[in-house]
C-alpha positions as CSV (number, residue, x, y, z in Angstrom):
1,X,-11.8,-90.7,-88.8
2,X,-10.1,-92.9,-86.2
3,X,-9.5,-95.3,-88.6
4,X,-8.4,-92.9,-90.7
5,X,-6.1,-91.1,-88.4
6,X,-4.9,-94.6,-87.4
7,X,-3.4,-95.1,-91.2
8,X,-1.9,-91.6,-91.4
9,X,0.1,-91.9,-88.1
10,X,0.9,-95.7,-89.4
11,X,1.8,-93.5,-92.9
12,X,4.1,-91.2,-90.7
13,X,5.9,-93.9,-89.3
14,X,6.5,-96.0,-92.4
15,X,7.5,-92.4,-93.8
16,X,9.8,-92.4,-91.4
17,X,11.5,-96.0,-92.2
18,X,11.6,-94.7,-95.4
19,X,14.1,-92.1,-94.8
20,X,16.8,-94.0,-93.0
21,X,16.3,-97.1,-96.1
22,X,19.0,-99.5,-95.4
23,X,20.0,-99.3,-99.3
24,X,20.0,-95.7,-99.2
25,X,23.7,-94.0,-98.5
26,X,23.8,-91.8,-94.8
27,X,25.1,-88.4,-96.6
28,X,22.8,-88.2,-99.6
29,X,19.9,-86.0,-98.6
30,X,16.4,-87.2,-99.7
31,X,15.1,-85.3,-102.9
32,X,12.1,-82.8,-102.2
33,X,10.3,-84.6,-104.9
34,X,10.5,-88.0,-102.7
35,X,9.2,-86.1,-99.9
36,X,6.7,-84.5,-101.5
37,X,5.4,-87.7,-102.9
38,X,5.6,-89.6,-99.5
39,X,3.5,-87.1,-97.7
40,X,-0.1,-87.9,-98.2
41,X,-3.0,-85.6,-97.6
42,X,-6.3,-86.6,-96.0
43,X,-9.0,-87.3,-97.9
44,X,-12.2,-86.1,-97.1
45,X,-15.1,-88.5,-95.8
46,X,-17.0,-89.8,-98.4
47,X,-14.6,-89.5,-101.3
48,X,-13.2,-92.7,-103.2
49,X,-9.5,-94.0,-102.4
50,X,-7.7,-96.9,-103.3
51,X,-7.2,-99.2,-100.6
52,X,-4.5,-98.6,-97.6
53,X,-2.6,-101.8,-99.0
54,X,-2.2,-100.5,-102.9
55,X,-1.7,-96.9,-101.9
56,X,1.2,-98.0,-99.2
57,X,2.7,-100.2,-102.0
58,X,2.7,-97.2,-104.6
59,X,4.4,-94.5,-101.9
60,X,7.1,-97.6,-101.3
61,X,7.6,-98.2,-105.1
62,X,8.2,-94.7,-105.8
63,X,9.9,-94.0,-102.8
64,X,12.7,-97.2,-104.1
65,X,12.9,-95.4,-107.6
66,X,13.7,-92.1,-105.9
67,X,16.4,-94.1,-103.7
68,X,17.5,-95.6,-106.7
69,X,18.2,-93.2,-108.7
70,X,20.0,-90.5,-106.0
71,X,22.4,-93.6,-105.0
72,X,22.9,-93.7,-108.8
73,X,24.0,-90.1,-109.1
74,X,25.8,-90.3,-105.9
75,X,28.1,-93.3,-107.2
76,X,28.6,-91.4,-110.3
77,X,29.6,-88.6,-108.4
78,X,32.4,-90.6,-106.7
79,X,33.5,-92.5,-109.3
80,X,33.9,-89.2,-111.3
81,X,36.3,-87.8,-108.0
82,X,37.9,-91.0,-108.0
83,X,38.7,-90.8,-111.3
84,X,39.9,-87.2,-110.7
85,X,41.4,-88.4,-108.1
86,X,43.5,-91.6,-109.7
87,X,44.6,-88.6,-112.6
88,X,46.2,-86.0,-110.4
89,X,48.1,-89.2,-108.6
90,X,49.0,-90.4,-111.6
91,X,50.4,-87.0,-113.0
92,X,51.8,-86.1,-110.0
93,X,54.6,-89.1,-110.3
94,X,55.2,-88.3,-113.7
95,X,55.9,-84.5,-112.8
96,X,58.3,-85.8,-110.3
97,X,60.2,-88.4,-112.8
98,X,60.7,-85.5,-115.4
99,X,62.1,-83.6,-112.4
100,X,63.9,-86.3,-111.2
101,X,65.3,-87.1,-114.8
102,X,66.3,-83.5,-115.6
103,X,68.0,-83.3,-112.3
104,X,70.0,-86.7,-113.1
105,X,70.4,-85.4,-116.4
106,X,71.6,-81.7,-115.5
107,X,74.1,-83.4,-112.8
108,X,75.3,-85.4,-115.9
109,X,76.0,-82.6,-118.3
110,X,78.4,-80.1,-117.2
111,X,77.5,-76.3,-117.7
112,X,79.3,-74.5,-120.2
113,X,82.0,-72.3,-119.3
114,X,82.5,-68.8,-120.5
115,X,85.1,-69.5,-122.9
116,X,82.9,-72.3,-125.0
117,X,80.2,-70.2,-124.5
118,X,81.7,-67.3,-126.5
119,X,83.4,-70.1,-128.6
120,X,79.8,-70.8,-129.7
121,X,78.5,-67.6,-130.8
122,X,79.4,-66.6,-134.4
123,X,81.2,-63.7,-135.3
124,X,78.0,-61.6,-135.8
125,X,77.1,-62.2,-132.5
126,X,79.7,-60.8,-130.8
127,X,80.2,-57.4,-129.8
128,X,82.9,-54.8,-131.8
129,X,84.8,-54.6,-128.2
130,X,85.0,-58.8,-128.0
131,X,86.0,-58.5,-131.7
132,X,88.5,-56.0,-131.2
133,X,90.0,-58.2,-128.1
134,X,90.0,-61.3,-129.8
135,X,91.7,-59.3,-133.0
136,X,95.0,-57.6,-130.6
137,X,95.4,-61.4,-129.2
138,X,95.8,-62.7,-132.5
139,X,98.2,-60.1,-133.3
140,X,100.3,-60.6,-130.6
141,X,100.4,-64.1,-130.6
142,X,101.7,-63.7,-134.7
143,X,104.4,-60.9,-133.4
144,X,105.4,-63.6,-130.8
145,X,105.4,-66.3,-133.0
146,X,107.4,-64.1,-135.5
147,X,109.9,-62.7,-133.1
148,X,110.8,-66.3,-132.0
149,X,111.4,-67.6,-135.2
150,X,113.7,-64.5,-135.8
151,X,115.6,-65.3,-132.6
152,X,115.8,-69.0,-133.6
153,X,117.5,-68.2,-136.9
154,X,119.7,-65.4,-135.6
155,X,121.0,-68.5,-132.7
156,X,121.1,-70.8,-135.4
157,X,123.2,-68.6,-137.9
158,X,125.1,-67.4,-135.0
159,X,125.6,-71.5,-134.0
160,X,127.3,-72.2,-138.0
161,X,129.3,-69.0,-138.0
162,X,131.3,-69.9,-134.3
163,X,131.6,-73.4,-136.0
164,X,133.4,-72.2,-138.9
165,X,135.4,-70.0,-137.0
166,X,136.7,-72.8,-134.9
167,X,137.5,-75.1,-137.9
168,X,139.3,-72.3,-139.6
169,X,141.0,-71.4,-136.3
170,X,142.6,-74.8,-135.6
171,X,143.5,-75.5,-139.4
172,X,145.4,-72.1,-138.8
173,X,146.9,-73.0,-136.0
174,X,148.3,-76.6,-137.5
175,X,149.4,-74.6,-140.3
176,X,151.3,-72.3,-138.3
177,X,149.6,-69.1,-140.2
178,X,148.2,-67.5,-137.2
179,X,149.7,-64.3,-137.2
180,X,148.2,-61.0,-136.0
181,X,147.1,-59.6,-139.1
182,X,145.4,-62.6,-140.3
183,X,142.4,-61.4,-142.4
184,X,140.1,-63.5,-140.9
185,X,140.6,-62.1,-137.5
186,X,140.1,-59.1,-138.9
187,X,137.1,-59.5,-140.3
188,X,136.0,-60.7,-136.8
189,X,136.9,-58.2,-135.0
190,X,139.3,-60.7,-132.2
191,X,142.6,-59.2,-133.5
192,X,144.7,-57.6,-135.9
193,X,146.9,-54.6,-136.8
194,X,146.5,-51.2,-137.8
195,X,147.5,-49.7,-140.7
196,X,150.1,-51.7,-142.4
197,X,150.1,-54.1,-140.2
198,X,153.1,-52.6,-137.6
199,X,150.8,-51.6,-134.5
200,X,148.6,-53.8,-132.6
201,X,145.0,-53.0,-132.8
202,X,144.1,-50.3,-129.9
203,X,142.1,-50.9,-127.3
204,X,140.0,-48.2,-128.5
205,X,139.6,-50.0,-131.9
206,X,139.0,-53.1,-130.3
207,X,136.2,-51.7,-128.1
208,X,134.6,-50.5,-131.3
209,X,134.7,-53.9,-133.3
210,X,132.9,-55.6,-129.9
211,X,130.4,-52.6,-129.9
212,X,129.9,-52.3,-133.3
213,X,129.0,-55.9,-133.8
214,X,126.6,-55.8,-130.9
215,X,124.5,-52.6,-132.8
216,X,124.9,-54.6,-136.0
217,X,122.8,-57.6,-134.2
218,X,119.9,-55.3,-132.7
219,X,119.7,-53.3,-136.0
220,X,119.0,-57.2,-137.6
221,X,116.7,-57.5,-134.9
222,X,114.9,-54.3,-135.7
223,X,114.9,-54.5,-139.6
224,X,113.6,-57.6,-139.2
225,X,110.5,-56.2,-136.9
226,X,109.8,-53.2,-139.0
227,X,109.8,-55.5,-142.2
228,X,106.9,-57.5,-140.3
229,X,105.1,-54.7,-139.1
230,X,105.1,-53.3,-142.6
231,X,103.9,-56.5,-144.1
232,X,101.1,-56.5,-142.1
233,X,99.6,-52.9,-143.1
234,X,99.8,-51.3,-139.6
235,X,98.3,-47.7,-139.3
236,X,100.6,-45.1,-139.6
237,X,100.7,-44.4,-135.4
238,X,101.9,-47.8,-134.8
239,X,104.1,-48.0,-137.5
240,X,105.6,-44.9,-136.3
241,X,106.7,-46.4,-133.1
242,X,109.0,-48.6,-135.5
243,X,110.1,-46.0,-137.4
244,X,111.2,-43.7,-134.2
245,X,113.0,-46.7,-132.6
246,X,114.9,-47.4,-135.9
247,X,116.1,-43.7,-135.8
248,X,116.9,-44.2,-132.7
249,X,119.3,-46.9,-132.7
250,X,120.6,-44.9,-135.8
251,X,121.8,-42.5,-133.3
252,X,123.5,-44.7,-131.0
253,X,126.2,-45.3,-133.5
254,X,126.9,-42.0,-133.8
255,X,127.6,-42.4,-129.9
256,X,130.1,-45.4,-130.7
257,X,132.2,-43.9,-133.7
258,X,132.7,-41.1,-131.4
259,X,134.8,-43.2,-128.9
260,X,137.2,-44.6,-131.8
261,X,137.0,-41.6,-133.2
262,X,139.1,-40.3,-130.3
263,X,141.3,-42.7,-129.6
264,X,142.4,-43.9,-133.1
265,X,140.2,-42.6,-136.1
266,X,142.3,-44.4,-138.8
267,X,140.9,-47.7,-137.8
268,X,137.5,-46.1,-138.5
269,X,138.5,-44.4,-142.0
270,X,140.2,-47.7,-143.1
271,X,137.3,-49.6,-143.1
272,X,138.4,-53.1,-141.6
273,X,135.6,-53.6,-139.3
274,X,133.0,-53.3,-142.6
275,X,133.3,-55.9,-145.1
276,X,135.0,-55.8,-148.7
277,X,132.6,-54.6,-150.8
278,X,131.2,-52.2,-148.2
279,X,134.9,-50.7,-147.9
280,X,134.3,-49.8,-151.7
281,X,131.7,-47.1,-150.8
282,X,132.9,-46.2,-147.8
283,X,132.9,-42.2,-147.2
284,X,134.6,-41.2,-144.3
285,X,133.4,-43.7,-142.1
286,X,130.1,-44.4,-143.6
287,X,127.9,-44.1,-146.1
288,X,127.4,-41.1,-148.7
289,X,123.6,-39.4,-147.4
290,X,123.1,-38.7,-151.0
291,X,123.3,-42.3,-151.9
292,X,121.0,-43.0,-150.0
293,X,118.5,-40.5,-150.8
294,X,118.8,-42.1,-154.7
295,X,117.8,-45.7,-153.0
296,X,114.9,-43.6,-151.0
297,X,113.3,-42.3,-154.2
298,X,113.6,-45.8,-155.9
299,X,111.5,-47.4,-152.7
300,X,109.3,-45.1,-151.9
301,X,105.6,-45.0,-153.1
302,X,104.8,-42.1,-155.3
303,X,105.6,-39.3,-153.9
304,X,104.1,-35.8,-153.9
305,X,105.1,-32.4,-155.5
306,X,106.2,-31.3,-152.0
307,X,107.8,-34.0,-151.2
308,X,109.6,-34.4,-154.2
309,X,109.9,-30.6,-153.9
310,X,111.7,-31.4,-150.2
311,X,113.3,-35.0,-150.9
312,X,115.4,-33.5,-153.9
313,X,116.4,-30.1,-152.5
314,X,117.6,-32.5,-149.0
315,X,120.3,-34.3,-151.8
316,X,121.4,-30.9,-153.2
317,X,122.2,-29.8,-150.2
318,X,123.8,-33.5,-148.7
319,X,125.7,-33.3,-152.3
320,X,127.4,-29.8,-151.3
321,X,127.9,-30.7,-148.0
322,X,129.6,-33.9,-149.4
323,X,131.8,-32.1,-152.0
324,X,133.0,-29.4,-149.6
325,X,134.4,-32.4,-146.7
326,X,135.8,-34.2,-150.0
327,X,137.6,-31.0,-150.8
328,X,138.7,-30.3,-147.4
329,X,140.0,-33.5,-147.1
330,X,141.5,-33.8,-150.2
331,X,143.2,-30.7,-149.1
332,X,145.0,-31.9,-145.9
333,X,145.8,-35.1,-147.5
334,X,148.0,-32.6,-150.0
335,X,149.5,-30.5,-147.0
336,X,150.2,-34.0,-145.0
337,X,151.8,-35.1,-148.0
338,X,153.9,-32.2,-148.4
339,X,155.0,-31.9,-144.9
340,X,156.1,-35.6,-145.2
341,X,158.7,-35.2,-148.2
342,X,159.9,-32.2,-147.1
343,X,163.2,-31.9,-146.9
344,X,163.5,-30.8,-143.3
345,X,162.7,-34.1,-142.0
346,X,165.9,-35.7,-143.0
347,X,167.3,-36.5,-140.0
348,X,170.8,-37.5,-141.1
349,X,172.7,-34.7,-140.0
350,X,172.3,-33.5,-136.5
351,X,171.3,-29.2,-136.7
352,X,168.0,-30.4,-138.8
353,X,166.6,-32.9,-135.3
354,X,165.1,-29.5,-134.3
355,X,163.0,-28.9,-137.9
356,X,162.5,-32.1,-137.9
357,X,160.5,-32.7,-135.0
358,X,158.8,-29.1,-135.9
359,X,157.5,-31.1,-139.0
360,X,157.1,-33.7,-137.2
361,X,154.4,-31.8,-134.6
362,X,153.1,-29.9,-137.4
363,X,152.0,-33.3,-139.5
364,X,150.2,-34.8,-136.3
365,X,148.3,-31.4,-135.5
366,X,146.9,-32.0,-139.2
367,X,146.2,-35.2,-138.6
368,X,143.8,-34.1,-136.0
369,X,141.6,-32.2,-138.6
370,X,140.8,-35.2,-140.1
371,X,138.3,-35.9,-136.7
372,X,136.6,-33.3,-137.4
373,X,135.8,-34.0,-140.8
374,X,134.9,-37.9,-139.6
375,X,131.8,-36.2,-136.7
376,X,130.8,-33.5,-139.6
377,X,130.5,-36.4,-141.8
378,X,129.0,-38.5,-138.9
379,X,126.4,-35.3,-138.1
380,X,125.9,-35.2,-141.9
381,X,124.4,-39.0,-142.3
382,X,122.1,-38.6,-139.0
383,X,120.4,-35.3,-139.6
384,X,120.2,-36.5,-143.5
385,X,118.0,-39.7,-141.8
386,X,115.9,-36.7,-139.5
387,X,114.8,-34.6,-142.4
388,X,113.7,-37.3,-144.5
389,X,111.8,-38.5,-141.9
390,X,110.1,-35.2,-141.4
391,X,109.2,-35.0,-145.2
392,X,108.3,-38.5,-145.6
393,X,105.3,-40.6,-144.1
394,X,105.6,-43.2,-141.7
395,X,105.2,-46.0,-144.0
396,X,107.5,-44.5,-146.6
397,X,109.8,-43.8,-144.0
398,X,110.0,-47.6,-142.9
399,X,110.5,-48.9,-146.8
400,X,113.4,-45.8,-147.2
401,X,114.9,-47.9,-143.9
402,X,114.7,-50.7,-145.3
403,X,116.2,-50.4,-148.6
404,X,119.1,-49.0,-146.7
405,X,119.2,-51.9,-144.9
406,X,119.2,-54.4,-148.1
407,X,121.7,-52.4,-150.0
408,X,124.7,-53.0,-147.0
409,X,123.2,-56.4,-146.4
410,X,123.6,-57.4,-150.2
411,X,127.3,-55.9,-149.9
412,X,128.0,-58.4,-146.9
413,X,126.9,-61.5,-148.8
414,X,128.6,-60.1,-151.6
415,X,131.8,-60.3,-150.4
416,X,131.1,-63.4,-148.3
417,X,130.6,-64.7,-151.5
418,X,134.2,-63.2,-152.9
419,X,135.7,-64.6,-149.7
420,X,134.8,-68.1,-150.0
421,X,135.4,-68.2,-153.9
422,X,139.5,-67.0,-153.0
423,X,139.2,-69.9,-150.6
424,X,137.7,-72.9,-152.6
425,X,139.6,-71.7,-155.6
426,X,142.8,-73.9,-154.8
427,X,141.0,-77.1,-153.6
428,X,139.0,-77.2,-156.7
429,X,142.1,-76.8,-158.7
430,X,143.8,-79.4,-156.3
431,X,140.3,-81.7,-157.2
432,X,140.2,-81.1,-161.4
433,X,144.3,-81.9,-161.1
434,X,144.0,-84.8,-159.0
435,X,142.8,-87.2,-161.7
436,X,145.2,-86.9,-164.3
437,X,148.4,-87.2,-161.9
């Protein structure tokens, strides 16, 4: 027994070098299995054991293996976190180089601004309201462009017309023909004479020519608007707005014949402000309304059975109208006559210088019924332009403009045409003779 308690406390004590092995790592626990196979129970007297020497050797053997194999699992165990370890280091830098890159690369590429964003999107993308924008722009932009144009031909037209008028102007004047009632002033409107060429143009008349040409201009200008707004298949309310301001300077020359027709209403019944051909269809002052209501029907789209109903009962009654001022004024043209030839206004023996003056007063009182007929005539062609309007659409309206429009245009060129052919007539004769003398 004491030799036998002397080898389990010897036992104890190598069991307890066992646990702090110098191969063995500090913070690995010892298994229970190692423990359980280091702890050695006593045997009872009598019984057969192995000696102290081999059974010590077997504890430390196993005891080694146990060791072993725990320092095996706990290097695996750190190699695997190291491993783990290296990775998230190693993905970590990566992470930061994207972020890095796609930082460099978003300083780099500049963000896209609202317009090229919107550039971008395709037309089925967008919304109606963006559509409807982006539509008006184009529009105006095309009335802009349009308008300019208009304004650069009417300076460049207006640029050759003041050059001819200053060559023929100083080949006048070396000619000595420059007289006051030179048809080319005339036909500008800078000077002239009245009627037979004995009294200077008015100031009246004068005032008219200036004023007239100024309307002429903006009508141009207007046409030439309502033309492009019916080209591009505007809806009837914005086409209106054309229509109504056409109508409207309509009506402001109804404001300017009233002037000369005041101060001297011959120079506005002669016609010498309009050109040649117009003078051939001039009507007291202007054009016959139910002339004008033949070009409407000619222009116009089909028409329906009340408006053709309303558009032909409108030239019946401009055609009375017409024939009753035509009468009227056929009628004081005979009683003008008459009181001119009578034979009271010989003045050659002195009792008559009374009668005569009486006849004299009686001829100039009719003269001033002819002003009357000029505004009835005048009232006649406006509220002829108002009722048509009323019967007619917007767009029909605007083609019945201008047709008007292109039928005095084509008059103008015609006689510019008939003007220049008088002119060029004797130089080409002085040309085809020029050879053969």
């Amino acid at each position: 027994m004491y030799l036998d308690h002397g080898h389990a406390s010897t036992q104890q004590e190598q069991r307890q070098t066992l646990n702090i092995f110098p191969s063995q790592p500090m913070h690995v626990e010892p298994s229970p299995k190692g423990e359980l196979g280091l702890v050695l129970s006593p045997a009872p007297v009598g019984s057969k054991m192995p000696s102290p020497d081999h059974h010590h050797h077997h504890h430390q053997q196993q005891a080694a293996a146990a060791a072993m194999e725990e320092l095996a699992a706990g290097s695996r165990r750190q190699q695997q976190e190291h491993h783990l370890h290296l990775q998230h280091q190693q993905q970590q830098p990566a992470f930061a180089t994207a972020e890095s890159a796609g930082v460099s690369n978003n300083k780099d590429v500049k963000p896209l601004t609202k317009k090229e964003h919107k550039r971008g999107l395709s037309t089925g993308e967008r919304d109606p309201k963006t559509l409807r924008r982006l539509a008006q722009n184009r529009e105006a932009a095309r009335k802009s462009r349009l308008r300019k144009k208009a304004y650069i031909q009417q300076l460049e037209s207006s640029r050759i017309r003041l050059a001819q008028i200053e060559q023929e102007l100083h080949s006048a004047r070396a000619q000595g023909v420059l007289y006051p009632g030179s048809s080319l002033l005339a036909e500008q409107g800078i000077a002239g004479k009245g009627l037979g060429g004995i009294d200077g143009l008015s100031s009246e008349a004068a005032m008219f020519d200036v004023e007239y040409a100024r309307w002429q201009e903006e009508h141009n200008r207007l046409m030439y608007e309502l033309r492009a707004a019916l080209q591009q298949h505007l809806p009837e309310g914005e086409l209106q707005m054309y229509v109504e301001s056409c109508l409207a300077h309509h009506d402001e020359v109804l404001a300017i014949k009233d002037a000369v027709i005041k101060g001297d209403v011959f120079h506005l019944i002669s016609g010498v402000w309009r050109s040649p051909a117009e003078r051939c269809f001039l009507w007291l002052g202007g054009f016959r309304p139910s002339e004008v209501i033949k070009m409407v029907l000619s222009h116009v789209d089909p028409l329906t059975e009340q408006q053709i109903v309303a558009v032909y009962g409108l030239q019946q009654s401009a055609v009375q109208t017409e024939e009753a001022l035509s009468q009227g004024l056929d009628t004081l043209y005979q009683a003008l006559s008459d009181t001119v030839v009578s034979d009271a206004l010989t003045c050659c023996s002195t009792p008559n210088v009374s009668n005569y003056m009486g006849q004299m007063g009686l001829a100039v009182h009719k003269l001033t019924t002819l002003e009357g007929f000029v505004r009835q005539a005048e009232k006649l062609r406006q509220q002829m332009l108002h009722r048509l309007h009323q019967v007619l659409t917007a767009r029909q309206m605007a083609r019945s403009l201008l047709a008007v429009s292109d039928y005095f245009h084509r008059l103008r060129v015609l006689s510019s045409f008939w003007v220049n052919r008088n002119r060029m007539a004797p130089q080409d004769q002085q040309l085809e003779a020029g050879p053969h003398t």
